[in-house]
N, C-alpha and C positions, 0 to 999 in steps of 0.2 A: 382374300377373305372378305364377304361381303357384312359391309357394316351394317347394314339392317339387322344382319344375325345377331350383332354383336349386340348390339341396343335390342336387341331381343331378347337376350339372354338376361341383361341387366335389366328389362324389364321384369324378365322372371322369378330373379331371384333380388329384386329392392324390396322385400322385407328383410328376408337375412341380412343385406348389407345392410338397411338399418335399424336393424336390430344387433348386429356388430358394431358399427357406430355410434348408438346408446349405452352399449355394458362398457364401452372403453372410456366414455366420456365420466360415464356411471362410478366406475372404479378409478379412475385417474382425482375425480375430484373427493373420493372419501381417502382416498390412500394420501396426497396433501393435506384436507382437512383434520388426518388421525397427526401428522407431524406438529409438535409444539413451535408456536410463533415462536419468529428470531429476530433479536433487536442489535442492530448496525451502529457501532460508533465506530471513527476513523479520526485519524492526525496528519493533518499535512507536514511536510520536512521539506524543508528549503536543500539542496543540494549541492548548487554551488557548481554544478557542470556547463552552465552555458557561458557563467560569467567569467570561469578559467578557461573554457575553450577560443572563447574570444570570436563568434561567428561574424563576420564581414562578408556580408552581398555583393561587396565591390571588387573581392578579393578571387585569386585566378583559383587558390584551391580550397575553395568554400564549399565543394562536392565532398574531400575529403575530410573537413574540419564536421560537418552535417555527419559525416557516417559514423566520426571519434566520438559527437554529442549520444546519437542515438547507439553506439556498443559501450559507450560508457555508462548510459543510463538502464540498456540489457544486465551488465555487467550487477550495477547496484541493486537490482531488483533480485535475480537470484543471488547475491550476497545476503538481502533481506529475508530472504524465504530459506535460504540452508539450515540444516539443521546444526550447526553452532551456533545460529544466531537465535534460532528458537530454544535451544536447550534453555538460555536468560531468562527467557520465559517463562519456560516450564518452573524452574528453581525459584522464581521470582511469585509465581503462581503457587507452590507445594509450599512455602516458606507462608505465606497468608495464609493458609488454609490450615497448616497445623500451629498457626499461632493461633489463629481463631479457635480451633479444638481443645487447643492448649487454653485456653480463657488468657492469654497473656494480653490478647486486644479485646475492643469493644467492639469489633465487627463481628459479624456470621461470616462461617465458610460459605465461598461461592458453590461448592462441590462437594459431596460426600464419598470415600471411596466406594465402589463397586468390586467387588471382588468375584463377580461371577463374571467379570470381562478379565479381570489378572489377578488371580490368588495368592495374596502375600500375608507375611502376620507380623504381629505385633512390635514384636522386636528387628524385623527389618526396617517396619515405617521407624521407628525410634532410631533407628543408628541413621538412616538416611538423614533424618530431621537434623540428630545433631552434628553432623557434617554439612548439611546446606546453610546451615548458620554460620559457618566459620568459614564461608567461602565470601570475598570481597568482591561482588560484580563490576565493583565499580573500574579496579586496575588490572581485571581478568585480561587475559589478552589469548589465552590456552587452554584449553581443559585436559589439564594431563593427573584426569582423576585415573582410579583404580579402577580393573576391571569388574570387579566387585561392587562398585559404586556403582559403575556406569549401568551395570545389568539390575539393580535394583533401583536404581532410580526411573532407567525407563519403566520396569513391569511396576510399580508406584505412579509414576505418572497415565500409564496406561489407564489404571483402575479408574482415576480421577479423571480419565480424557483431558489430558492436559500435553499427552507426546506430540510427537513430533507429525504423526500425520493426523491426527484430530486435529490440530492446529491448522495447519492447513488447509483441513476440508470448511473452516471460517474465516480462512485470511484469505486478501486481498491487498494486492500492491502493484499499484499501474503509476506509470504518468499521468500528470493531468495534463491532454491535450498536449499542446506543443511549451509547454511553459519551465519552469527550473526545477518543480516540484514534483515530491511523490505524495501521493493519494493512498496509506494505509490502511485498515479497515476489517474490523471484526465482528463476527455475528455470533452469537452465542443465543440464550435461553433466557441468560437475564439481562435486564439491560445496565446493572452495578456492574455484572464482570464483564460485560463487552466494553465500557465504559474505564475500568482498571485493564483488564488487557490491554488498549490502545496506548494509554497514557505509559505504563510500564513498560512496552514494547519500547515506544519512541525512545524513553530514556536510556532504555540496555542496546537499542540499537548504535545511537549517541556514542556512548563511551566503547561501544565494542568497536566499532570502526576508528575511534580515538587510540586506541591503544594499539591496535594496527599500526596506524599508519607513522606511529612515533615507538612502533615497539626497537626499531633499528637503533634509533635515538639514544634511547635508553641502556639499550648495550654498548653503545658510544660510550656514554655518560660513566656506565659501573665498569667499561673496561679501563678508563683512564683515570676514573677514582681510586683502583685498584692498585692501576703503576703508579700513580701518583702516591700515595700511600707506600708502596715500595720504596720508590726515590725521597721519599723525606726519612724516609728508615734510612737509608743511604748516609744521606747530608747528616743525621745524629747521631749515627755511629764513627763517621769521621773526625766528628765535633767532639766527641766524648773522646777518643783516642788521644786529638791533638792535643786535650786541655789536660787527657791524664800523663801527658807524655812531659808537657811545661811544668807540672806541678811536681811531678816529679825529677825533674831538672833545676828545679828552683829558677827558672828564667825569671827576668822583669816583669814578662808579660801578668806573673799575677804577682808581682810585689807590691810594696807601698803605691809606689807611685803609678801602675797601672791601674789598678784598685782605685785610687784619685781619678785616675782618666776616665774610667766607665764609669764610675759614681758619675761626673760630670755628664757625662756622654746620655745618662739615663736621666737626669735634668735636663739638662737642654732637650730630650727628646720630648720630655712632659711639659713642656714650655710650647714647641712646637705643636706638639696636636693642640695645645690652648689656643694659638694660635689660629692652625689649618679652622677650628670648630669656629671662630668669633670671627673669621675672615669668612664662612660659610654662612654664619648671622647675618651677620653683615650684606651680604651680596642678596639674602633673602629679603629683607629686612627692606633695601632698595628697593626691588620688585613689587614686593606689598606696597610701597610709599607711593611709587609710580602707579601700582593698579588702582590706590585710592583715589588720587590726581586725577586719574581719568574715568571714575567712576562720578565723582563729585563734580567734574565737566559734564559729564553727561545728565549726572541730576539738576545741575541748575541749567542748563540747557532745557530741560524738560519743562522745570519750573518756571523758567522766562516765557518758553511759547505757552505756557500753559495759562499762565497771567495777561499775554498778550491777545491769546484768544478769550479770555474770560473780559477782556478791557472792549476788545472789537464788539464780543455779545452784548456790552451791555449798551453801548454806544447804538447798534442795531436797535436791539429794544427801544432805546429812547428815541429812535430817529422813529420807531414805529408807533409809538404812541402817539406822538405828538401827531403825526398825520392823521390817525387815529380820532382823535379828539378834534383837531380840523376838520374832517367828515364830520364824527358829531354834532357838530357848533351850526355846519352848515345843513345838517339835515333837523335843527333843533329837537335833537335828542329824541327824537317819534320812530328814530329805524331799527327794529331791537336786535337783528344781524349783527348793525355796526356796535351798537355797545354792548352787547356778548362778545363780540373780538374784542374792543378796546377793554371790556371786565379781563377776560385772557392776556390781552396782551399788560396789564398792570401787573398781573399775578408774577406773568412771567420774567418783568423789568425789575421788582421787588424778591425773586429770585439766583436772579443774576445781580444783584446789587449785594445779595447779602455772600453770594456767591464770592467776588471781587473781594467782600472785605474780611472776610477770609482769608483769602492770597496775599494780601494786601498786609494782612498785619498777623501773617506767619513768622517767628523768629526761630532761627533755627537750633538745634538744644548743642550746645557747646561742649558737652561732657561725649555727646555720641557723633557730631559730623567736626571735621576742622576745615579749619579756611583752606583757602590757598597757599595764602603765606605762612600758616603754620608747619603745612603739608611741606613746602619748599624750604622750609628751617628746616626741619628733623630729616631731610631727604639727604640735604646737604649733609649736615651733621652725622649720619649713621653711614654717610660716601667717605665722609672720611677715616672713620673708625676705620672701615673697609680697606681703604688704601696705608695706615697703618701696619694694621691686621698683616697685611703684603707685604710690607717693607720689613717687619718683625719673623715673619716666617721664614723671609729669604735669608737673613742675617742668621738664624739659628740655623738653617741647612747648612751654611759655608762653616760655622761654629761647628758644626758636628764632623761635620766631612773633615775638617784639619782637625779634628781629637781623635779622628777614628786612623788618619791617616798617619798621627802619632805616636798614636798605641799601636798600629801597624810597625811600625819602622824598630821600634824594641827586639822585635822577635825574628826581624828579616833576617838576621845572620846566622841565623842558626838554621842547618841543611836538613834534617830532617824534616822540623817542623815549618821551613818554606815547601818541602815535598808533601806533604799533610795539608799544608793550606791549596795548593796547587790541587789537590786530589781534592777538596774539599768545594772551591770553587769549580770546579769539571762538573762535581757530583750537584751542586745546587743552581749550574746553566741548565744541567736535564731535567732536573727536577721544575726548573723555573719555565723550561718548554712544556713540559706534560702538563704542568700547573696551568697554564697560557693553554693549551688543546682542552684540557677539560672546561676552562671555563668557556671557552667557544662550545664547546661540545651543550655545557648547561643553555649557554643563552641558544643556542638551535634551536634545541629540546620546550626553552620556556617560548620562544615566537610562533611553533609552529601552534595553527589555529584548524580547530576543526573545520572542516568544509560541509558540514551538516549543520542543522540545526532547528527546531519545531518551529514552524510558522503559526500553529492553528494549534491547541490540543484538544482532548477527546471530550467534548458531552457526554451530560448522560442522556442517551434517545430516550424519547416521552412515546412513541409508538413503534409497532410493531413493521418490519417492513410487509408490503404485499408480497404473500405468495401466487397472486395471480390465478388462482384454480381455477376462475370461468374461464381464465385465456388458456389456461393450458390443456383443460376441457376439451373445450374447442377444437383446438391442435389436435389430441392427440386422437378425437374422434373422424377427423377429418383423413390424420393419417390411416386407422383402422380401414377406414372407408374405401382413400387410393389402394391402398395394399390389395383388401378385398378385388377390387376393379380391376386391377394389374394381373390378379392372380386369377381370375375367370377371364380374362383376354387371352391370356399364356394357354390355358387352360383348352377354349375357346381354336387357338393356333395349333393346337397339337394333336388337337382332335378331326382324323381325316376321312369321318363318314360327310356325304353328301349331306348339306343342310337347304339349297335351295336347286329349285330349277335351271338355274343359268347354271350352277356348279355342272350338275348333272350334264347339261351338251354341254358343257367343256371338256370336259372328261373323257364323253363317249362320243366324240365325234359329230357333234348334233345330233343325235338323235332322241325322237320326242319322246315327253314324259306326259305318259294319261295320268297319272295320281300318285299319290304316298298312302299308303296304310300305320297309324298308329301302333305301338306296339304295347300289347296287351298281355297279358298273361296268362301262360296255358298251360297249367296246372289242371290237371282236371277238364282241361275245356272240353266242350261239345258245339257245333257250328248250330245244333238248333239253339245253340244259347244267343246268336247274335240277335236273329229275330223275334224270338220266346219273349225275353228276357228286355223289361225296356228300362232298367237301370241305366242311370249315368254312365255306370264304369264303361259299358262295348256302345253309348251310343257315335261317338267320335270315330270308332271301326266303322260302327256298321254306317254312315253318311258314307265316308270314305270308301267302303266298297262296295256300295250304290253306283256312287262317280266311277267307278272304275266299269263297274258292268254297264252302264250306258255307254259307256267311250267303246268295253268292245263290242256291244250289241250293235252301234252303230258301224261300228268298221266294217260288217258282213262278211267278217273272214268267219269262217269254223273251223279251222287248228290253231292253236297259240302252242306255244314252248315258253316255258316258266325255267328259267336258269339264273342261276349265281355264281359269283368268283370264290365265295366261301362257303362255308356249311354253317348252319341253325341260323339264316337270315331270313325264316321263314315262309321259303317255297312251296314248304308240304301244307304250309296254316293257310298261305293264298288261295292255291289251290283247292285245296277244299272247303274251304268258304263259299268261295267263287262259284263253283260249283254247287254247293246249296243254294246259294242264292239265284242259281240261272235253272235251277228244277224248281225252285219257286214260283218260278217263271213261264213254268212249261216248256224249259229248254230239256234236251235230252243230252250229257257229257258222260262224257268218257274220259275219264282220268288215267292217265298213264303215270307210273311213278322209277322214274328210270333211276334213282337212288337202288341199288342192287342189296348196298351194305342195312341201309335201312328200311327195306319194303315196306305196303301198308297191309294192315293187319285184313285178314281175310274176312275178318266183319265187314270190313267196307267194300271189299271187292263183291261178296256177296250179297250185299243189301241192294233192293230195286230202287230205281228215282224217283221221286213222289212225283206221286199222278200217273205211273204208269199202272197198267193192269198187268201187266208181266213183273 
């Protein structure tokens, strides 16, 4: 295809294209400008993925630990964007909006329902309300709401644009760059609720991933709370059995003299915690004494350098004066530099002087600091309660232990209720294991620490972001433009009439081409129309088959044949053209019209050639 053609074509028609290029840029920037400004706030979240991954450069599979960082950070980010995670949202969103409706708050709703996006009434928005209230986000970990719920609270949320894909089409959540953090971020219409969306997001995001990741935990926690509770139903029902089996046996075990032994047993035991708690005093009571000892080192530590450099300053000063006044003496008071410094330099000797006596005759207040040696009396003194305290508590365990071991030995002979106690001791080992599993199970449950947490929270944005309309103007006039050019190329390539000369001998073999005739329209036409007739419209014909009848006037032939590969390519228009225009001439033709199907009308055949007399 020769390119000239082609930049011919685009020469032809570069109004169209730009004038297609103008209405797209035309409409691309009113259809932007009709959309309401959107204002961006976002919350950064610490994550916590790199610094458990633990990446090492130096390490042989830091390809694989790189690929855990970046599928765990894919992983967080559609966890962020699902819709359970937005539903928090939405509820978190519908719960302000009909508090504010409700006048319960001092805010305005961010959003009024729409009900020609989801038609709902009165009494649905009312039941949903009062079930979003009584739902706890905080320790949600499930939504095993009813299907009833679920279906009115999205076509509710819908009205509001508040579901799950409105949300969406304004949220944003990426990486920042290669760092631990994510980059949330919402756009909205106002910039209050883009501003509570972000902030609210963060937080429901927070605890929803909390409650995940310890929901295990937790079933731990209530399944052993449960046997556990079982197993001490165990050990009391034992205990009740064997005590109602002694009492009605009249054994020792509850006679006078047992009765004496646990009355004892339940003193010394209250003795004992007096103990354990003033033995716990005690050991605190040290620590505080110790932290004052080294709090009061470190104060008068401060306070010696502190004196020490106030003593150096002033000494300075006065080494600087007097040199000072040396100068003066010898320059006899005439240089006003040196006694502006030495005026300065008194100010500031008389500063540090009053400075000094200050520190100097600081006493320190007795009722709120102690000495040293006070601190090391009562340090002592409360070591010893302590050690007391110790020797007191062990003496009451071995006291209890030989009364417990006492009132044991009363009731050993007797076979049932050693079988009772044996079943009773079984029942409070297992009980004493699940008790020991569950509180493992608690302190799990209480270590385990979120791996999220807000870095940044949400502003409220003061502008609007750019929409860019002259840039995207631009673009999308430009794309108009390619398309157009693409599309008369195509256009251009598929089209396989001859458009140049060189086409033409390639085609046929070399051979030459005297002219092209423009094509005109022959409705109606008459060939005296080409030279009659000096309108624009046939003058481009008639130059055109001028050049043709000079080219055969000069070739001296007198037969030509006029043939085509198809039909209506205007053989029979040449021809007789050509022919008018070479009786014009004073040439004498003879037209032969060997088309059978479509002869020429016998006017033509019969009419004489101008200028003849015949």
């Amino acid at each position: 295809m020769d390119l000239a053609y082609l930049f011919g074509i685009l020469k032809r028609r570069k109004w169209l294209i730009v004038s297609a290029m103008a209405l797209a840029a035309v409409m691309t920037f009113l259809f932007i400008s009709s959309k309401p400004e959107l204002y961006k706030s976002n919350v950064i979240v610490a994550t916590g993925i790199v610094n458990y991954k633990g990446i090492n450069s130096d390490n042989s599979d830091a390809f694989v630990q790189q690929y855990q960082v970046e599928n765990a950070f894919l992983n967080l980010i559609e966890f962020a964007q699902s819709r359970s995670t937005l539903k928090f949202l939405t509820i978190e969103l519908l719960r302000h909006d009909f508090d504010a409706e409700a006048g319960k708050t001092g805010d305005k709703p961010f959003r009024t329902g729409n009900k020609a996006l989801s038609n709902y009434s009165e009494e649905e928005k009312q039941q949903v309300y009062e079930e979003i209230r009584q739902i706890n986000l905080d320790s949600l970990s499930d939504f095993n709401f009813s299907p009833q719920l679920d279906f009115s609270l999205d076509k509710i949320a819908r009205a509001y644009g508040y579901d799950n894909d409105a949300l969406l089409r304004g949220m944003s959540v990426k990486r920042k760059t290669s760092t631990d953090y994510l980059d949330i971020s919402f756009s909205t219409e106002s910039p209050s609720l883009s501003q509570f969306m972000a902030n609210a997001y963060g937080q429901r995001l927070l605890a929803y991933y909390y409650n995940l990741s310890v929901r295990e935990k937790r079933k731990n926690v209530e399944s052993f709370q449960k046997l556990s509770a079982e197993k001490k139903a165990v050990v009391d029902s034992i205990n009740d059995v064997r005590f109602e089996y002694l009492r009605q046996k009249g054994l020792p075990a509850l006679g006078r003299q047992s009765e004496e032994l646990v009355s004892q047993i339940s003193r010394l035991e209250l003795d004992r915690q007096r103990a354990q708690a003033k033995k716990n005093a005690a050991a605190e009571s040290v620590d505080r004494i110790k932290k004052y000892e080294r709090d009061n080192e470190s104060r008068n530590a401060r306070e010696n350098k502190n004196r020490l450099l106030e003593r150096n300053n002033t000494v300075e000063q006065m080494e600087k004066v007097r040199e000072l006044k040396r100068q003066s003496m010898e320059a006899g008071g005439k240089d006003p530099e040196i006694e502006a410094a030495l005026a300065e330099a008194n100010a500031d000797l008389e500063e540090s002087l009053r400075t000094s006596v200050r520190s100097q005759g600081r006493t320190e207040d007795t009722e709120l600091k102690k000495t040293k040696e006070d601190l090391y009396k009562e340090r002592v003194s409360v070591d010893l309660d302590r050690i007391d305290a110790e020797e007191s508590y062990s003496r009451l365990n071995n006291e209890i232990y030989a009364l417990k071991n006492k009132l044991s030995s009363m009731v050993v002979n007797d076979e049932v209720s050693s079988r009772m106690l044996e079943a009773l001791n079984r029942a409070m080992y297992e009980f004493e294991k699940v008790d020991n599993e569950l509180i493992k199970a608690k302190l799990t449950l209480e270590n385990v620490e979120n791996p999220l947490s807000i870095v940044q929270g949400a502003l409220l944005p003061e502008w609007p972001e750019p929409n860019r309309k002259v840039l995207l103007s631009i673009f999308s006039s430009i794309v108009v433009g390619t398309l157009f050019v693409i599309v008369l190329f195509i256009l251009a390539y598929l089209d396989s009439s001859l458009q140049s000369p060189d086409l033409f001998r390639k085609y046929t073999n070399n051979l030459p081409l005297i002219g092209t005739l423009p094509i005109i329209d022959v409705q109606g036409f008459r060939p005296e129309q080409i030279f009659a007739n000096t309108d624009d419209a046939f003058s481009s014909f008639r130059e055109s088959l001028r050049k043709i009848r000079g080219q055969i006037l000069r070739s001296k032939a007198k037969v030509f044949l006029v043939s085509g590969a198809k039909k209506k390519e205007g053989k029979t228009l040449f021809c007789l053209s050509m022919a008018y225009s070479l009786a014009h001439n004073n040439k004498k033709v003879l037209v032969l019209d060997t088309n059978f199907k479509s002869p020429l009308p016998e006017s033509y055949v019969d009419r004489p050639s101008v200028g003849s007399d015949e």
